[in-house]
C-alpha positions in Angstrom: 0.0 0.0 0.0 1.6 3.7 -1.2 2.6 6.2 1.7 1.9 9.3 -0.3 0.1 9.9 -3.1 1.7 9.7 -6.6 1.6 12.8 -9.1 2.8 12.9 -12.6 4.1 16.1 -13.6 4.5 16.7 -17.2 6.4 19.7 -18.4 8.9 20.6 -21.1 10.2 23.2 -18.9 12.6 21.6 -16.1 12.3 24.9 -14.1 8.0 24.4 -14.3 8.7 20.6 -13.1 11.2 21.9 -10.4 9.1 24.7 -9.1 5.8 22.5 -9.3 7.5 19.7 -7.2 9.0 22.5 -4.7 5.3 23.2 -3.7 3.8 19.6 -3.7 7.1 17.4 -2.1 6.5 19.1 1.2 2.6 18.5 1.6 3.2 14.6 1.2 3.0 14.2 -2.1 5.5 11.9 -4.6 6.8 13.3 -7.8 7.6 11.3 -11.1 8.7 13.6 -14.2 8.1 13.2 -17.7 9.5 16.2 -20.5 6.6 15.3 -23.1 3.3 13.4 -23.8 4.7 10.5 -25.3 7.2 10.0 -21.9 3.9 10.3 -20.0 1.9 7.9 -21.5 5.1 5.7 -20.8 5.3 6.6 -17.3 1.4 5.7 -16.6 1.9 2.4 -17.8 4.9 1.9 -15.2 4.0 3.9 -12.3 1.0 3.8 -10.1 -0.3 7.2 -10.8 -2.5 9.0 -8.7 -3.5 11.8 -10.6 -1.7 13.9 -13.5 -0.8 17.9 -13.8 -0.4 18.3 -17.4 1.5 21.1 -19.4 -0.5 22.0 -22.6 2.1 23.4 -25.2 4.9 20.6 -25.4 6.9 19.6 -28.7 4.9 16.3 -30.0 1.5 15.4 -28.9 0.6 18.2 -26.9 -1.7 18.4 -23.5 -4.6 18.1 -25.0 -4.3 15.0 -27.4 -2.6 13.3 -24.4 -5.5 13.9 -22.0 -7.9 12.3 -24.9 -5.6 9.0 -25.4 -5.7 8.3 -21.1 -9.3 8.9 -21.6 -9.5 6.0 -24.1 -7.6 3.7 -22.2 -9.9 1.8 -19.9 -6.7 1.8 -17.1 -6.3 5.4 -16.5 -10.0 6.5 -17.9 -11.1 7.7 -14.1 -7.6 9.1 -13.5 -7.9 13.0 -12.5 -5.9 15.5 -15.1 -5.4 19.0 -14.3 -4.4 21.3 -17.4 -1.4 23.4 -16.1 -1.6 26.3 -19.4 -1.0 29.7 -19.7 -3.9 30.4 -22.3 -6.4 31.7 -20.9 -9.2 31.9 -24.1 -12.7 30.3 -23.6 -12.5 27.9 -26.5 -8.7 27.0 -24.9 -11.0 25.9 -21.8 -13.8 24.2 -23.7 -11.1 22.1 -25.8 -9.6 20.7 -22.5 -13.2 19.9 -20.9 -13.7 18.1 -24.6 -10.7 16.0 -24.2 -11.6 14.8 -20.9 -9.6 17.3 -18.6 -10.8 17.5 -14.6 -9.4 21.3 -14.1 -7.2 24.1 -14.9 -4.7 26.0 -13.3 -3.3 29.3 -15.1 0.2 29.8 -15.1 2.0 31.5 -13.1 1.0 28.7 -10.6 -0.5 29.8 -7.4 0.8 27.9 -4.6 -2.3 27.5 -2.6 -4.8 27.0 -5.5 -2.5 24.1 -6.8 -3.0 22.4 -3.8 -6.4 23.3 -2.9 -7.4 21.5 -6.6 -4.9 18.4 -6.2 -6.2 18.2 -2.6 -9.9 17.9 -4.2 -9.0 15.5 -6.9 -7.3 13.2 -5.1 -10.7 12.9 -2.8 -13.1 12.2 -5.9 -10.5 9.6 -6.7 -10.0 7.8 -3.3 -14.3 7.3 -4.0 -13.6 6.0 -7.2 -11.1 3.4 -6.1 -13.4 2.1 -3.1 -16.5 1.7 -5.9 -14.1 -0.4 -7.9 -12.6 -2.5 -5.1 -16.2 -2.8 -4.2 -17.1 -4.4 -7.3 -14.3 -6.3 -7.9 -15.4 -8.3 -4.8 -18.8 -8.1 -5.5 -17.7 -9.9 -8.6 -15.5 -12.7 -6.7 -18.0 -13.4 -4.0 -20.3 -14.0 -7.2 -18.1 -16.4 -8.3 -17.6 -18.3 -5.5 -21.0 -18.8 -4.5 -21.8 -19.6 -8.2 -19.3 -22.7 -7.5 -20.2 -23.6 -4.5 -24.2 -23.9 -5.5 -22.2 -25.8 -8.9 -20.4 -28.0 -6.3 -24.0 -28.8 -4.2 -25.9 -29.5 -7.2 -23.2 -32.5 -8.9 -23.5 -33.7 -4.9 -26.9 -34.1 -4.7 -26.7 -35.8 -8.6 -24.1 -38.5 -7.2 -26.5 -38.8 -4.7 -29.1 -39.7 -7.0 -27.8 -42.3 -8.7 -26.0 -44.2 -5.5 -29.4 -43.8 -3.6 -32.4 -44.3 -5.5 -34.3 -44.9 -2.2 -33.8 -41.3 -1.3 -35.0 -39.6 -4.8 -38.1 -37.7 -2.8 -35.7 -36.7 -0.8 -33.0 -35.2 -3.3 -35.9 -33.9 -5.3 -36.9 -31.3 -2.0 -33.4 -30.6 -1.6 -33.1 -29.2 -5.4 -36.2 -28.1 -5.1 -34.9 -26.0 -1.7 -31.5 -25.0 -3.6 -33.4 -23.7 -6.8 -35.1 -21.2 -4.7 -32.0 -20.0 -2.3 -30.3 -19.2 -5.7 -33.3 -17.1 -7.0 -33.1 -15.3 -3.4 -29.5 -14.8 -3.5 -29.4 -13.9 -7.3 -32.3 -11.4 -7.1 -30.4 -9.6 -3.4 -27.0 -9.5 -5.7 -29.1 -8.1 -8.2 -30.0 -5.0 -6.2 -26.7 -4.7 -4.9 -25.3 -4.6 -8.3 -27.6 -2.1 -9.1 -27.0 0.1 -6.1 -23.7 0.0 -6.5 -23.8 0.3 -9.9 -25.7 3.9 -9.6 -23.2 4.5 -6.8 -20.3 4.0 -8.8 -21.3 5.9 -12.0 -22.6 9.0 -9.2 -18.5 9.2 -7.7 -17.1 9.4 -11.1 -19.1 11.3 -13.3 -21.9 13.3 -11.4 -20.1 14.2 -8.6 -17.6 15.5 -11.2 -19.3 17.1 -13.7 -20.9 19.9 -11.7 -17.2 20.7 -10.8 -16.0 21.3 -13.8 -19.4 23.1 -14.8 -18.6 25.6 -12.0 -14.8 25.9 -12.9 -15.5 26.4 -16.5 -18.3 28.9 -16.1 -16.5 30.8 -13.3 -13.8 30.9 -15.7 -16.3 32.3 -18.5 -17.2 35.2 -16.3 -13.8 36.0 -15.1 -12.7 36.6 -18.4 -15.3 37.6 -20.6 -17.7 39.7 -17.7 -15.2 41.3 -15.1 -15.6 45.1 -16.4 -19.7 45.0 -16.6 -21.8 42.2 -15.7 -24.6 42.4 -18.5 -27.6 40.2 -18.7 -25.1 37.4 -19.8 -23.3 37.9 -16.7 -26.4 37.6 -14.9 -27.0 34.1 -17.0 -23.6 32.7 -16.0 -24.1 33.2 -12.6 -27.4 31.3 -12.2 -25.9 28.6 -13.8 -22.6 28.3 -11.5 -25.4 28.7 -8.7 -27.7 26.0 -9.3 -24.5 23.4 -10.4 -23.5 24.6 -6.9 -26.6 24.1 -5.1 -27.0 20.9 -6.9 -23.6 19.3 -6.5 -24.2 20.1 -2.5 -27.3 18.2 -2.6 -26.2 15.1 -4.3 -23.1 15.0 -2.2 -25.1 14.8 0.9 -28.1 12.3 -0.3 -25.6 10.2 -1.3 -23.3 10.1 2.0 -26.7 9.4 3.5 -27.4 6.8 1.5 -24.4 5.1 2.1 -24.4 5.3 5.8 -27.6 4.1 6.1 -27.0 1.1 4.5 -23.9 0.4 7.0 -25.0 2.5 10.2 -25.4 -0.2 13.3 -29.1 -0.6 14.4 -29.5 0.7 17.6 -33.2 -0.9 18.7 -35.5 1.6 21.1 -39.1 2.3 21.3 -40.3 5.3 19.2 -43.0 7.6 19.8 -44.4 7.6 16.0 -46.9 10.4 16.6 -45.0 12.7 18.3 -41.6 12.2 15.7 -44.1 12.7 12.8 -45.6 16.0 14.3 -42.3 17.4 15.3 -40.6 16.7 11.4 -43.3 18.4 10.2 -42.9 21.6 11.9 -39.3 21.4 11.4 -40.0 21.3 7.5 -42.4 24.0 6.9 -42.7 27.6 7.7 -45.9 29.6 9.5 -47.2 30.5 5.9 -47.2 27.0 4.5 -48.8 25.7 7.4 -51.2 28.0 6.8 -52.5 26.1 3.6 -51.5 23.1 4.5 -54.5 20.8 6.5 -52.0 18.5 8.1 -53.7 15.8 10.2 -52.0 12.5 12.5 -54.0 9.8 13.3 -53.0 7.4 16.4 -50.0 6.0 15.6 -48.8 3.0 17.4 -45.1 2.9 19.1 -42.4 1.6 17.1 -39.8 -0.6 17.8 -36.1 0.3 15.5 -33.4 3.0 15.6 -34.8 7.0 16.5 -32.2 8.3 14.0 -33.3 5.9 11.3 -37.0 6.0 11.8 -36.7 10.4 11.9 -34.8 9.7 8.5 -37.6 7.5 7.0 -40.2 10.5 8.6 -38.3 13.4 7.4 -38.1 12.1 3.6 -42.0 11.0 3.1 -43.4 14.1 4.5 -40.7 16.3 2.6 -42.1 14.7 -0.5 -45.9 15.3 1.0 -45.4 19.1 1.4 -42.9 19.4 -2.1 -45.0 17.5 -4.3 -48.3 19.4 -3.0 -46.6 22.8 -3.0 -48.7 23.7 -6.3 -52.2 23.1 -4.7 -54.0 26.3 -3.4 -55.0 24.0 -0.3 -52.8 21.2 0.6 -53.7 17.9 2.3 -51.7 15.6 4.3 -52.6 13.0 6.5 -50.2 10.6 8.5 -52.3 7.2 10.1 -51.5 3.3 10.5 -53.6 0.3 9.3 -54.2 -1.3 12.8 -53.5 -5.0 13.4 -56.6 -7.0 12.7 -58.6 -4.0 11.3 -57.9 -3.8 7.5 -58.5 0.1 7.2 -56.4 2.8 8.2 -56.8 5.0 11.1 -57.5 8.8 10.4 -57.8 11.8 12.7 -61.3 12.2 14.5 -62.2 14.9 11.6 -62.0 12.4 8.7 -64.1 9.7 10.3 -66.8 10.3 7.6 -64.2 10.0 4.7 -64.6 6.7 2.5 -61.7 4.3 2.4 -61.6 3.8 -1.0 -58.7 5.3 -1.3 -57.3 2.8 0.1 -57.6 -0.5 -1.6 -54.1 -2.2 -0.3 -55.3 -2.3 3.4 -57.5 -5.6 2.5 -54.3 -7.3 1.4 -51.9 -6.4 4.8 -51.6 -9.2 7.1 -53.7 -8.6 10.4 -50.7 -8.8 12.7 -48.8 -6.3 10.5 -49.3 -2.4 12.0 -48.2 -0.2 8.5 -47.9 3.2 8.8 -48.5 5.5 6.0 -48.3 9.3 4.6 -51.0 10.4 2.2 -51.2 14.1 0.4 -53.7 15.0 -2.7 -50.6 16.4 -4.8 -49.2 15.9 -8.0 -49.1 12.1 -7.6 -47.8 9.8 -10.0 -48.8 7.1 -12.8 -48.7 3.7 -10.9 -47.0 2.1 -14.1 -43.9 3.5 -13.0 -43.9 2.7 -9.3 -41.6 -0.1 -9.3 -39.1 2.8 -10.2 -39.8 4.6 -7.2 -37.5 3.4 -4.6 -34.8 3.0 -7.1 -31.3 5.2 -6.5 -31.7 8.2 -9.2 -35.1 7.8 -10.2 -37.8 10.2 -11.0 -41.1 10.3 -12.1 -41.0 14.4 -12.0 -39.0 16.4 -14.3 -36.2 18.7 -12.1 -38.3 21.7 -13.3 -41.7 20.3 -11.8 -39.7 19.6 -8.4 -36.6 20.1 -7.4 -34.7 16.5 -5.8 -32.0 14.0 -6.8 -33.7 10.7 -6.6 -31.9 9.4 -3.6 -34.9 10.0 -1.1 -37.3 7.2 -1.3 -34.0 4.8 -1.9 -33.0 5.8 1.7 -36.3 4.9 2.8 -36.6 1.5 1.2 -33.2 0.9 2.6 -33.9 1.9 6.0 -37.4 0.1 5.9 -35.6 -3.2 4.6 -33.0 -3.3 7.4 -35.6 -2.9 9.9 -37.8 -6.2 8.4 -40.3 -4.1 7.0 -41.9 -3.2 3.6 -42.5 0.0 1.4 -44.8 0.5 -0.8 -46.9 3.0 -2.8 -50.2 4.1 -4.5 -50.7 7.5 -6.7 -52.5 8.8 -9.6 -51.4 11.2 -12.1 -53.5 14.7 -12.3 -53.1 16.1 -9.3 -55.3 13.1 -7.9 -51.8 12.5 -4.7 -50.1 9.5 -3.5 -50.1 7.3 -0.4 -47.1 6.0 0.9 -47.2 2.8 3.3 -44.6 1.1 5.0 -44.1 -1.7 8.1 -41.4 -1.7 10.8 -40.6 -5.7 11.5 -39.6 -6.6 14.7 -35.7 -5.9 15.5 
């Protein structure tokens, strides 16, 4: 395992390579050297690079035909470069971000903006390795289960034939196999698919609104510093909202990922009073003010408080975002009580039909399932199986603003604690019901 991270510094200037390694040696950092791009490309396939700072004038191929050829090898395609250049056009900047580049730095180098950027490169690629170490054993586990189900199976066939007084027997036993590896197929399945979202979220999304804010800073430095026109004003939203965006995703993803390793720390929950107090913590006087927002009894819950406020905070967050267009909003929390089939309301919608409801027939009478209804923009029930799915969205970014990780969190939560998720909607403004079970843990 390296001591210090690796950086390849390509120059054709030795006093550019010297002064660059003057700054970085002291802050931990290795140096290898190359004078041009074709040395480079040799020193990636001999050194275990952690991240490039690339001249862009050299004699030969210059930097930016050398960032496109690591970009097409599948090796060093993740591998952060940082354009070290002293032009300073637009189009200079776009043709880097074409060839693949991660960011610039304008020469004469600024110490501390050197390593501020190397420091926050060499982060997005520490995520990128763990995502691929990840799946790499992902992939061998696979494979060894896959044999050992191979090895069980030609067992149970010798079996077969030495025995024929115990072919019932055998025939259970396959029987028994068959569906362990449909279980265990379809829970690698969704890991592979979580992971798979995970992965492609570290080393491109996470990424990409970097380099959006970089280039468009860039954009307004240059072209908008004497008189910031209606342009200006354009360039600005945009670095905002890639900002504001990158900030979210961050966290619903860090969130996501510690809630699918955080330890389970059982207590008894007060479901009522947790609902009530997420509520208030997520609206303001004046959309409480058209919002009817109603609890019915909710029973105690047994599972983590931190978890459970998670699970809380995210369906009612949806309630009060996806109702935010109706002129009088309507959300109502409640539980299907064991042995009862229908859900229980607050005392002012005892008259209201349960209709509404259809799935309460089908719950189990000693399963208690809690739910969160609103009459808001709802959704077609086509998609639903999409719902709980890491970066999906039934709603356009425009409608509502989100990243998709919300109701993933949820169903993870939910799943860990033995329970089930679940939901109905309708598009048209018609709302949606969420329900979902706490198992005993």
């Amino acid at each position: 395992m390296k001591d210090k991270p690796v950086i390849l510094v390509v120059d054709d200037q030795p006093q550019n390579i010297e002064l660059l390694e003057a700054y970085l040696v002291p802050h931990g950092y290795d140096i290898v050297h190359a004078a041009n791009g074709e040395e480079a490309l040799g020193k990636l396939s001999g050194n275990p690079i952690d991240l490039m700072l690339l001249d862009v004038m050299m004699p030969g191929i210059d930097g930016f035909e050398v960032t496109r050829r690591v970009r097409q090898d599948n090796t060093h395609r993740l591998l952060p470069i940082i354009l070290v250049t002293s032009l300073r056009e637009t189009e200079d900047r776009v043709k880097g971000i074409e060839a693949g580049c991660d960011d610039f730095i304008s020469k004469p180098v600024d110490k501390m903006e050197l390593l501020a950027r190397v420091r926050s490169l060499l982060k997005v690629k520490v995520y990128n390795d763990l995502m691929s170490n990840y799946q790499k054993e992902l992939e061998s586990e696979v494979t060894r289960r896959t044999e050992e189900l191979k090895h069980a199976l030609e067992n149970l066939q010798q079996d077969i034939t030495k025995r024929k007084q115990a072919e019932e027997e055998i025939r259970n036993l396959n029987a028994g196999l068959e569906q362990r590896v449909m279980e265990r197929t379809a829970q690698l399945e969704i890991a592979n698919k979580d992971m798979e979202a995970f992965t492609y979220s570290v080393s491109h999304d996470l990424k990409a609104p970097l380099r959006a804010v970089d280039g468009y800073t860039q954009i307004l430095i240059e072209d908008h510093a004497v008189h910031l026109n209606a342009e200006g004003r354009r360039v600005c939203e945009v670095i905002s909202n890639n900002a504001r965006m990158m900030g979210k995703l961050i966290d619903d993803l860090l969130t996501f990922s510690r809630t699918g390793r955080a330890e389970i720390n059982p207590a008894p929950v007060d479901m009522a009073t947790l609902a009530n107090s997420i509520f208030f913590e997520l609206t303001t006087t004046a959309e409480r003010e058209r919002i009817d927002f109603h609890v019915g009894p909710l029973p105690r819950a047994h599972g983590d408080p931190s978890l459970l406020r998670q699970v809380w905070t995210n369906l009612l967050g949806n309630a009060v975002k996806f109702s935010a267009q109706k002129e009088r909003a309507v959300i109502e929390v409640g539980c299907l009580w064991e042995g009862s089939g229908h859900p229980s309301v607050g005392a002012h919608e005892a008259g209201v039909s349960m209709e509404h409801l259809p799935s309460a027939i089908r719950n189990p009478n000693s399963e208690r399932v809690y739910f969160v209804r609103d009459n808001g923009a709802g959704f077609d029930m086509a998609y639903a199986d999409k719902l709980f799915g890491v970066f999906q969205r039934l709603h356009s970014a425009k409608e509502f603003e989100g990243t998709g990780v919300g109701l993933a969190i949820v169903r993870q939560i939910v799943q860990r604690h033995g329970g089930r998720i679940w939901a109905e909607g309708e598009e048209k403004g018609k709302g949606a019901t969420f329900y979902f079970s706490i198992g005993e843990t």
